[in-house]
Each structure stands twice: as C-alpha cells, then as structure tokens.
SETOR-61495 format. One record per residue (C-alpha): x, y negated, z; residue number from 1; chain. Coordinates in steps of 0.02 Angstrom, whole numbers, plus 50000, padded with zeros to 5 digits. Layout:
SITE      x      y      z    i  ch
SITE      X      Y      Z  NUM   A
...
end
This chain:
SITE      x      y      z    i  ch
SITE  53911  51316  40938    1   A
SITE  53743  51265  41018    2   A
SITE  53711  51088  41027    3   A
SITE  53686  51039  41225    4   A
SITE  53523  51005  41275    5   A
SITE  53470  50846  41414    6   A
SITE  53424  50907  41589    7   A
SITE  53264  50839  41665    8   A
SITE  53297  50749  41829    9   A
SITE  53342  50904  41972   10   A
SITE  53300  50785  42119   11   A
SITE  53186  50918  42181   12   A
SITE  53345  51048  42217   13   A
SITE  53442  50903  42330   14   A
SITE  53378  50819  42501   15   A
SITE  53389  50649  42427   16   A
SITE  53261  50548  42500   17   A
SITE  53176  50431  42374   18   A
SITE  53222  50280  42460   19   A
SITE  53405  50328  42419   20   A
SITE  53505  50281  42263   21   A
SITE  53663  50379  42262   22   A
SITE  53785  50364  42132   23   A
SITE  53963  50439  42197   24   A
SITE  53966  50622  42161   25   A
SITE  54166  50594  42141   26   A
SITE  54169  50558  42333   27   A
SITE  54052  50680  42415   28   A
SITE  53917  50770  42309   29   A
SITE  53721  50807  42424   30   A
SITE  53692  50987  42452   31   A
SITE  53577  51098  42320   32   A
SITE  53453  51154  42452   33   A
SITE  53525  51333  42388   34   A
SITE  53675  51293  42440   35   A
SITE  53637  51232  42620   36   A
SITE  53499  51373  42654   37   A
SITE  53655  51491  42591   38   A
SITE  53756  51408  42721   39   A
SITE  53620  51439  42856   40   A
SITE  53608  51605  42825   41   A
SITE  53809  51644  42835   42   A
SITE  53815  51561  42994   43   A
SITE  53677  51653  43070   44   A
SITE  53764  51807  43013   45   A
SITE  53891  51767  43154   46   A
SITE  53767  51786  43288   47   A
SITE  53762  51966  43272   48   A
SITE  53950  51995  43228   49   A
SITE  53897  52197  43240   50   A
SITE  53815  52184  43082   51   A
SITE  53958  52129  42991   52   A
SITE  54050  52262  42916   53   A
SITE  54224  52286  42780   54   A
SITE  54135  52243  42625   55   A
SITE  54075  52076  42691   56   A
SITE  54265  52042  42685   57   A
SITE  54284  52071  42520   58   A
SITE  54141  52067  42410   59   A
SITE  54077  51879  42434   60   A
SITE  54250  51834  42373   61   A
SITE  54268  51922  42223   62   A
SITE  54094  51869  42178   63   A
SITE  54141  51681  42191   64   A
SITE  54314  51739  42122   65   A
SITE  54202  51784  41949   66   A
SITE  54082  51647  41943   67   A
SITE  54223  51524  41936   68   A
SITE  54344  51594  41829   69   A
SITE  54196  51619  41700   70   A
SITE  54170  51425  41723   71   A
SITE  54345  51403  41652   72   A
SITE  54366  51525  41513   73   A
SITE  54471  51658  41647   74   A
SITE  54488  51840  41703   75   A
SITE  54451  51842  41909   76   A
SITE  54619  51924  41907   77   A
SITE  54697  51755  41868   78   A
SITE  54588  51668  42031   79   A
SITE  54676  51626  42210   80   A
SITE  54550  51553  42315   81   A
SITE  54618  51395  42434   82   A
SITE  54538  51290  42586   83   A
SITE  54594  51114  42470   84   A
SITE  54680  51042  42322   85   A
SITE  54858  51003  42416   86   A
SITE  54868  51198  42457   87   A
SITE  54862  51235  42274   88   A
SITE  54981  51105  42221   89   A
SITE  55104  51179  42350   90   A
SITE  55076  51362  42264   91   A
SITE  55131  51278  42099   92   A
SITE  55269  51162  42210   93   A
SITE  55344  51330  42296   94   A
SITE  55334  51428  42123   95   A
SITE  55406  51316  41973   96   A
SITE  55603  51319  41986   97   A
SITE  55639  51132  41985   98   A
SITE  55840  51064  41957   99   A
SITE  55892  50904  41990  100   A
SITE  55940  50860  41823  101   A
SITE  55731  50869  41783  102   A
SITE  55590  50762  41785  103   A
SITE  55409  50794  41853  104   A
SITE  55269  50682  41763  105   A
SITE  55129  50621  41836  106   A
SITE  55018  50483  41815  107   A
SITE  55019  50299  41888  108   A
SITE  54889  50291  42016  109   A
SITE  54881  50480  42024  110   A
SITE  54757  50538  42169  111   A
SITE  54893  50590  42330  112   A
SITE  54850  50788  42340  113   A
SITE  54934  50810  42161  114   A
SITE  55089  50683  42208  115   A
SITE  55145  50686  42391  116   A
SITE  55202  50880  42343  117   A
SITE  55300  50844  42200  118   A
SITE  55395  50694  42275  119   A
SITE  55447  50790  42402  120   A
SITE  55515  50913  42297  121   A
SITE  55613  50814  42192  122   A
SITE  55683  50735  42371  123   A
SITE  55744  50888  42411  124   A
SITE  55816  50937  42247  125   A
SITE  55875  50763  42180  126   A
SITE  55750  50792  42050  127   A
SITE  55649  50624  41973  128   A
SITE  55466  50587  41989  129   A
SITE  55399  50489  41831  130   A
SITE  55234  50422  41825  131   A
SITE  55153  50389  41659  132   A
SITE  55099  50189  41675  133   A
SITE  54922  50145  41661  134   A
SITE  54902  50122  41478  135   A
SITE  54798  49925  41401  136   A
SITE  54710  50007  41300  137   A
SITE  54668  50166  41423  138   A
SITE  54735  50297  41315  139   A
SITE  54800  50387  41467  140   A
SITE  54847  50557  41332  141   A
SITE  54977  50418  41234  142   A
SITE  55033  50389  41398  143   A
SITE  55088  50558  41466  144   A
SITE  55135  50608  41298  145   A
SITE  55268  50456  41300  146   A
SITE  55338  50508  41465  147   A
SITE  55376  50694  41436  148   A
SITE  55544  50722  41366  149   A
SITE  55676  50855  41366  150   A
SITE  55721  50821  41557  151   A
SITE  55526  50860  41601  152   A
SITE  55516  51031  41686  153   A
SITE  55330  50989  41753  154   A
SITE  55175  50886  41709  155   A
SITE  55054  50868  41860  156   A
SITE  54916  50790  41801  157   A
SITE  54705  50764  41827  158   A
SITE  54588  50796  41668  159   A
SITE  54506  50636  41751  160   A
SITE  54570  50472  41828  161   A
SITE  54506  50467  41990  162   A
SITE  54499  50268  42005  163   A
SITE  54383  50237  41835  164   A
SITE  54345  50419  41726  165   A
SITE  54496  50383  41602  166   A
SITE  54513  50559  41501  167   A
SITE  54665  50655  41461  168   A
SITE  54670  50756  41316  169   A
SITE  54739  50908  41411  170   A
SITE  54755  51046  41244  171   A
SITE  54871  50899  41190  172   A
SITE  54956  50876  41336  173   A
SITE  54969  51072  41342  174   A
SITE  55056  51101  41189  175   A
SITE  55187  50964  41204  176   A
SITE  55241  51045  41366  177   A
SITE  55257  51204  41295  178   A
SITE  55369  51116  41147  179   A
SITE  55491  51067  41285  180   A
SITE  55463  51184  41414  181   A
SITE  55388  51118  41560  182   A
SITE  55245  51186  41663  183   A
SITE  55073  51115  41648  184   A
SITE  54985  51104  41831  185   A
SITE  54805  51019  41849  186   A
SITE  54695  50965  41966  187   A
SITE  54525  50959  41895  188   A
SITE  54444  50902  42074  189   A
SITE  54340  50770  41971  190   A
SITE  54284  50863  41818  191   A
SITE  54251  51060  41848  192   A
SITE  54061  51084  41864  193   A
SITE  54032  50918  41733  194   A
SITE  54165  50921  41603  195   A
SITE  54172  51090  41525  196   A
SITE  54352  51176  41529  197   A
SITE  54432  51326  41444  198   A
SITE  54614  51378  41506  199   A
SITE  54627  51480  41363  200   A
SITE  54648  51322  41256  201   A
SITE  54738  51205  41376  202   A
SITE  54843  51363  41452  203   A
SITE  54885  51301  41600  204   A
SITE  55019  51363  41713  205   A
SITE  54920  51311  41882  206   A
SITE  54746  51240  41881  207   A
SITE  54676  51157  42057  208   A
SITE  54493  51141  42088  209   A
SITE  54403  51080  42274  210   A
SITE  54200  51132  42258  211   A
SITE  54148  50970  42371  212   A
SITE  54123  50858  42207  213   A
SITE  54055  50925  42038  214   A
SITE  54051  51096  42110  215   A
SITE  53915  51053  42224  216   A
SITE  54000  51139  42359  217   A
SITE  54067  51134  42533  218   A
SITE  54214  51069  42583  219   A
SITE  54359  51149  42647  220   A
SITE  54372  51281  42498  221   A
SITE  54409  51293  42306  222   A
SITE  54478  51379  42201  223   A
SITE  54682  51391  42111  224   A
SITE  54691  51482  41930  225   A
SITE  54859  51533  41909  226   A
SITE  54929  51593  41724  227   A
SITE  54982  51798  41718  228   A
SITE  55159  51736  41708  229   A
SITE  55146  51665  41866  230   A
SITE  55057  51792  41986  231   A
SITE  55204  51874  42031  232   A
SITE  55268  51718  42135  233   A
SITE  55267  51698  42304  234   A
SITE  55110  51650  42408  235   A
SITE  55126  51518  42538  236   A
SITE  55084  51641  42677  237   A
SITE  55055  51831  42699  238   A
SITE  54909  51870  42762  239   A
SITE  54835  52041  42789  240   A
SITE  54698  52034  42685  241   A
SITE  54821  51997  42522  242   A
SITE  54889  52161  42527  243   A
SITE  54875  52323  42473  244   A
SITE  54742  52434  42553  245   A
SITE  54671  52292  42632  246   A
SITE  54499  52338  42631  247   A
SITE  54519  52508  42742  248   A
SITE  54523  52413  42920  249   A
SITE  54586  52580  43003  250   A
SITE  54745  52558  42915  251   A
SITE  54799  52394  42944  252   A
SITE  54959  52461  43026  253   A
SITE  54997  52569  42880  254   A
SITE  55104  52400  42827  255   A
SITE  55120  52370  42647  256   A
SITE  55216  52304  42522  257   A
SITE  55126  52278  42385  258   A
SITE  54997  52164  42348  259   A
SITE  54818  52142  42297  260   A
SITE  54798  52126  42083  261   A
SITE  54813  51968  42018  262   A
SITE  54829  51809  42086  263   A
SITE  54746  51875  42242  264   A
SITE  54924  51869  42337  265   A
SITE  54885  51701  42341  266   A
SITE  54733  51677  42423  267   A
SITE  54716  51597  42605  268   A
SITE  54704  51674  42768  269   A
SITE  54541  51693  42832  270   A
SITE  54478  51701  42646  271   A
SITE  54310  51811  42693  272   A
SITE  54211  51656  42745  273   A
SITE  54037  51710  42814  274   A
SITE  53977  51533  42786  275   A
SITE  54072  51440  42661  276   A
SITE  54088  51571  42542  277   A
SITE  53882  51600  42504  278   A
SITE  53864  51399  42479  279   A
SITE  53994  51403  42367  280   A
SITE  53899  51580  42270  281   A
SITE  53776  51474  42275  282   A
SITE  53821  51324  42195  283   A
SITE  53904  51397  42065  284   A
SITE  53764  51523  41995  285   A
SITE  53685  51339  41989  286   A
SITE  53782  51274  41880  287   A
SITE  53797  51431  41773  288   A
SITE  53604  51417  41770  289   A
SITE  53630  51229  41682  290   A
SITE  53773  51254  41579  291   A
SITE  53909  51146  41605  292   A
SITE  53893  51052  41419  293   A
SITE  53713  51027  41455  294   A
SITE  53777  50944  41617  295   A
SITE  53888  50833  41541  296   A
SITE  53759  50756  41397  297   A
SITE  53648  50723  41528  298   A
SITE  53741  50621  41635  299   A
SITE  53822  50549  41499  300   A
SITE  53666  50482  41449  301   A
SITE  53658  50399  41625  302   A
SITE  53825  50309  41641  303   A
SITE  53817  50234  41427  304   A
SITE  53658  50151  41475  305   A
SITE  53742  50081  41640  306   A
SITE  53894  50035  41538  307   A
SITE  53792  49952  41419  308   A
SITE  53674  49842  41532  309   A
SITE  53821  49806  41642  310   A
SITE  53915  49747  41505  311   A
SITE  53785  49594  41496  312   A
SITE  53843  49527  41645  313   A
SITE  54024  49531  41561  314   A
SITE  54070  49693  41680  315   A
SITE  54190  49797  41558  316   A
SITE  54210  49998  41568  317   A
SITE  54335  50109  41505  318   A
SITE  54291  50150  41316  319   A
SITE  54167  50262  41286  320   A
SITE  54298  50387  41172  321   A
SITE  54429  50382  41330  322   A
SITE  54317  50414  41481  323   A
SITE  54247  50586  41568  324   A
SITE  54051  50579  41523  325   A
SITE  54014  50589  41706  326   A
SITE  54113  50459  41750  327   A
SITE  54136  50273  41759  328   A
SITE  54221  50138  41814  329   A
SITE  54156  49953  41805  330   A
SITE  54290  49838  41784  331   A
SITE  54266  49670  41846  332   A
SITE  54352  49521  41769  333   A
SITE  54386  49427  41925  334   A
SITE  54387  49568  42033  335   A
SITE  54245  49641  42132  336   A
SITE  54164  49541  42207  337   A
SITE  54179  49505  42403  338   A
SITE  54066  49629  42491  339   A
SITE  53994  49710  42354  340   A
SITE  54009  49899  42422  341   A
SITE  53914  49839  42573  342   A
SITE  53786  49743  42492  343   A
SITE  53738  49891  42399  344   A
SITE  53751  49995  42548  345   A
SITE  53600  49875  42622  346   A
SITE  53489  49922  42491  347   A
SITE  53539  50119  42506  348   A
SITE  53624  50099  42329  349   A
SITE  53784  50207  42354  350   A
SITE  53960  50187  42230  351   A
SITE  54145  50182  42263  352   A
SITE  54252  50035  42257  353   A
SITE  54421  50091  42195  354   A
SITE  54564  49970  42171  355   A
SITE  54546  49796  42174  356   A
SITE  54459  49756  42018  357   A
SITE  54350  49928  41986  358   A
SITE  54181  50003  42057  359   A
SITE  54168  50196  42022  360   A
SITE  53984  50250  41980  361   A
SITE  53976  50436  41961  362   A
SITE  53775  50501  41952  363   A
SITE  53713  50681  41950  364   A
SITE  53568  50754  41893  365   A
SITE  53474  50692  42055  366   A
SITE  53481  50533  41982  367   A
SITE  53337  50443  41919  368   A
SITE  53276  50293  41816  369   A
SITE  53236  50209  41971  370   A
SITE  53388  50219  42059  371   A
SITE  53499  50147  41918  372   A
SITE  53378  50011  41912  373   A
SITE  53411  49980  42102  374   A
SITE  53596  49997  42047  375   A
SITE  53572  49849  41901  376   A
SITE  53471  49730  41999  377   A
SITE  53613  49733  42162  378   A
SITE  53759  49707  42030  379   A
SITE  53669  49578  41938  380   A
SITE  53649  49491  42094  381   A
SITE  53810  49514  42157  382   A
SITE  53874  49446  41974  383   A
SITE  53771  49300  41990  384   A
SITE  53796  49244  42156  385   A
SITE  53969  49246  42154  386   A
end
C-alpha cells in the first residue's frame, strides 16, 4: 500500500477570498472553479436547446455513474443516481421487507434524512426504532454493536457523526449484521470525498451519498450504491429514461417492460442534468486527481493541531482514534459560549455550532495557516472573556 502523501494548500482552485476563514465543509463546501465554470457551461447549453441531442441524455450520467462508484470500490452497474440523501433512504425504506416483530438501529442524534424514513416505517408496520445511545467514552462502533440483536432486520447508520466527527467502524458493523441478518444502509453524506471507502469490505446493502459536502459538488444530486442483491427492487418512480431502449427517442411509445442494467431502475426522473451533472464530472475527476487517502492526511494534519492548541484553553475533542480525520468537534465544558458562532462570523471565521455544548470545525484543502490562526485567536477570546 502507498503511504499517503500531504497536499499543499489548493486555495488557488476555490473563490475564497483571503479575507475569509472558512472552516465548515460538513455544511456547505465553496465551488472548485472547475466545478462552477462546468456549471456555466451546462447552463449555457440550454440556450440553444437544438444542439442538444440523445447522447447528452445519457452519456454525462454514466460518466459520473463511473467516477463515483470507482471512489467506493464499485461496478457503475451497482450506481442509482438521486437529487438527495432522503430519496435514497426511501429506495432502501421501500425495498427491505420490515415485520413488526423487528427492530431498525440507528444512532442517537442521527442526522433526520437517515431517521424520519425509518420511523415511519416501523409506524406503519408496528416495527421498533432503536437508537444506539451516545457512548462516554465515544466509541460509537461499541455502541451499535450493543444494540443489534436477533430482532434487528436493519442498521441505518452514518460512517460519521454529523454533530462532532465520531467514527464508526463500518467493516465491523458490516459483519455483525450479516451474523444476524439485517441489512446494512449508510449515509456517508459527511465522509465520501475525505474518508476513503470500499463497499467491497463493508458490503453494504444501500449506501447514500449527497455531492454538496466532501464531494465538492452541487446540491440537489448524489449518488445511491445499491448491492446486486438488491437491484431487482422496485424504484420509487418509473420514469422513461429507466427503461429499456431508452436512449432511441423515436421509440418512446414502444412501452417497455424491462429495465435499464443495474441499479439504473433506480435513478431519478429528469436524471440527464445539463447543468448539475458536468459540476458534479467535475468535482469528482478532482478528487480522483488527489486521492482520497492523500485527502484525508492532509486535513488531518489541520484539525490535530486545532485539537491540540484548543485543548489549552481546556476545549476537549473527540479522541483522536474515534474521530473522521476531517472532522471535529470542540467540546466545551460549560457549553459554548453565548454568541460564539456570531462572533466568529464578525471576523469572517466560519464553523458550525451543533448541540449545545459542541462547535463543528471541518477545513478543506483551501485552508491555510492563517485562517486557523484567525480561528485560535476568536476562540481564545471567546474562552477568555466568558
């Protein structure tokens, strides 16, 4: 295996002006300017709608199709692509079989696209919702290995806490749900394009990714790997494009029955987006160019040195060995403190406050020595000032 290499500072790719500290990838991440001259160029393909012809339907999205599923150790075969991670939770809701004598895991705190689904599902079948409680000592894997039992017929989980960067161990969690027989769905929203993933080691049944985060990609689309077992499900619509023969236009009304290879059945309506689809091309040859594990040790880097000077201020993280590289979450003993999002904000220094006692700092590769002192100097004064 080749050791990663550290990425010098990519400021120069993103419009971040250098007056601007901005530390919350996990909310929104800044264009590449690849991706948003991408984006230019698909729109202005609409303004001459006579140039756009049957492959532009189809070719775009099996290129995008590829670049993720190499991302995550897939075939393209096993990719649905979806406008947002509640649309591929409900492919995974509408396609596990779920009694009401079973349990569905998920975690305490769990972000609401990968819950709201599943408790309404186990409303309507009088099965049981379990969440996994926030573990003392963060070990989030003990946790949701406690939970599952005989009774669980699905574990919806994230590879990454959204409130601080706690880490599950998903190959673990994996092969205890195969030992009892439960599907494995994930949304990986806050860790695909930063934490590297392989499905063929986890082997997930359904795996849910948005590109507006890590992917460094618009919003409004991802992506939805879905395990050859499952790709003969059903789709949450039919749409023409899903089917058979699809891509000869003058034969639309030839209706089929079957469908496109794959998990392709699954993809949304409207799928051939002149627009979105070339930012998100875009973005991902990107991140191909970096390598993923290269990704992660650099930012890593970046959020162990803030850990470590905010720790003299007595602000706590999630241990290093149980939190996403990318990702952290400052804990504050006495909570945070009153206006600290907005005092930051004043000085262009951008993080999340999540829950009452946490502030989520999640840098990129834009990020520079600079802004994290920016970052330091606000908390300290913050700390202080109390």
């Amino acid at each position: 295996m080749i050791a990663p290499v550290v990425i010098p500072c990519q400021r120069h790719l993103f419009d971040v002006p250098d007056d601007i500290a901005y530390l919350n990838c996990a909310y929104f991440s800044p264009f590449l300017r690849s991706v948003t001259e991408a984006g230019i160029a698909g729109v202005h393909r609409r303004d001459h709608p006579w140039e756009i012809v049957t492959r532009h339907f189809f070719e775009e999205a099996e290129e995008a199709r590829r670049l993720f599923a190499t991302l995550i150790g897939a075939n393209a075969d096993d990719i649905a692509i979806i406008p947002a991670t509640s649309y591929g939770i409900a492919i995974a809701v509408e396609n596990i079989p779920l009694r009401r004598d079973q349990r569905v895991v998920v975690l305490e705190d769990q972000f609401p696209s990968n819950y709201y689904g599943w408790l309404e599902q186990c409303r309507r079948v009088g099965a049981t919702l379990v969440s996994a409680p926030r573990p003392a000592d963060d070990d989030w894997t003990g946790s949701v290995l406690r939970t599952i039992d005989e009774r669980t017929a699905v574990v919806a989980v994230p590879h990454v806490h959204w409130t601080d960067g706690g880490l599950l161990d998903l190959v673990a969690i994996g092969a205890r749900c195969r030992a009892v027989g439960a599907a494995l769905v994930i949304d990986v929203a806050q860790s695909i394009g930063a934490l590297p993933i392989d499905v063929g080691t986890i082997q997930p049944d359904f795996l849910v990714a948005a590109c507006y985060k890590w992917m460094l990609g618009p919003y409004n689309l991802g992506f939805c790997y879905i395990a050859p077992h499952r790709q003969e499900g059903r789709p949450l619509e039919e749409n023409w494009i899903a089917r058979e023969g699809s891509d000869q236009l003058s034969n639309l009304l030839d209706y089929q029955d079957g469908y496109l290879p794959g998990a392709r059945r699954f993809d949304l309506g409207q799928r051939g987006n002149f627009h979105l689809l070339p930012m998100v091309i875009a973005a991902l040859k990107q991140l191909h160019a970096w390598g993923v594990p290269n990704i992660q040790a650099t930012i890593r880097l970046r959020t162990d040195r803030i850990a470590e000077r905010a720790a003299a201020f007595q602000i706590r993280a999630v241990p290093r060995e149980r939190r996403a590289g990318h990702y952290l979450g400052l804990r504050f003993s006495g909570g945070v403190p009153d206006g600290l999002a907005e005092r930051l904000a004043r000085e262009k220094v951008y993080v999340s406050v999540r829950g009452r006692d946490a502030v989520r700092v999640t840098p990129h590769l834009w990020v520079n020595d600079r802004d994290e002192d920016r970052f330091i100097a606000v908390l300290e004064q913050a700390v202080k000032g109390r």
